[in-house]
C-alpha positions in Angstrom: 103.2 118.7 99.3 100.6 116.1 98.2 96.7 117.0 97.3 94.0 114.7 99.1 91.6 114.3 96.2 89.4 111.1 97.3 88.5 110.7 101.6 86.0 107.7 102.6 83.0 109.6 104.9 84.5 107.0 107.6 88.1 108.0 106.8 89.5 104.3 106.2 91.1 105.3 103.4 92.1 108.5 101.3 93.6 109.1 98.0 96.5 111.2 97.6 98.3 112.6 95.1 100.3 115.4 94.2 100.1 118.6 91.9 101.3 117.2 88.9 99.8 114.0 89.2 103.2 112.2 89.2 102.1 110.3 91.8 99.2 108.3 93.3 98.1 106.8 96.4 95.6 104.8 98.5 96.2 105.3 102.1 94.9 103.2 104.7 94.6 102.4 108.3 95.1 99.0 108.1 97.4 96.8 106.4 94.8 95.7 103.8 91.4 97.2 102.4 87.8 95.2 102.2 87.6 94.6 97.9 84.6 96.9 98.2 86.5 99.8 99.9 89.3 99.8 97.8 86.9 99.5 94.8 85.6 102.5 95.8 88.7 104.0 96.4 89.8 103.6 93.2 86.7 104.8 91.4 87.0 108.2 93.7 90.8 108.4 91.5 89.8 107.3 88.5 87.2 110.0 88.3 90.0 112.7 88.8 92.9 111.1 87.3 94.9 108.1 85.2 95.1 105.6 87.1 96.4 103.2 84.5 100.1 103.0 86.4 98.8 102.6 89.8 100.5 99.7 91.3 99.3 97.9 94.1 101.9 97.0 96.8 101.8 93.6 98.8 102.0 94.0 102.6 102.1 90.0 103.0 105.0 89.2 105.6 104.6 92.8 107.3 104.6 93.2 110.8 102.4 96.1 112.9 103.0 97.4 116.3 98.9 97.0 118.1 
């Protein structure tokens, strides 16, 4: 099970962890965030939890379905 502790007010991204706070995510819609939404995704995390280990993960090479 995963807590949603951080949801934009035009839901292109959310931040999801779990109970423990093993483990820490910034979910999407697309591929990549704008710098300014995922600035303020990470602010909305960092006001709940460490986010000193959060790795960001390249999606460069990925392919989508439309």
């Amino acid at each position: 099970s995963y807590w949603i502790i951080g949801l934009d007010p035009e839901y292109r991204w959310a931040v999801v962890t779990d109970k423990w706070e093993l483990s820490l995510y910034i979910l999407s819609k697309t591929p990549e965030l704008a710098p300014e939404l995922y600035e303020a995704a990470l602010a909305s995390a960092a006001s709940q939890v460490k986010i000193s280990n959060l790795l960001a993960t390249s999606h460069a090479g990925c392919s989508y379905p439309d």
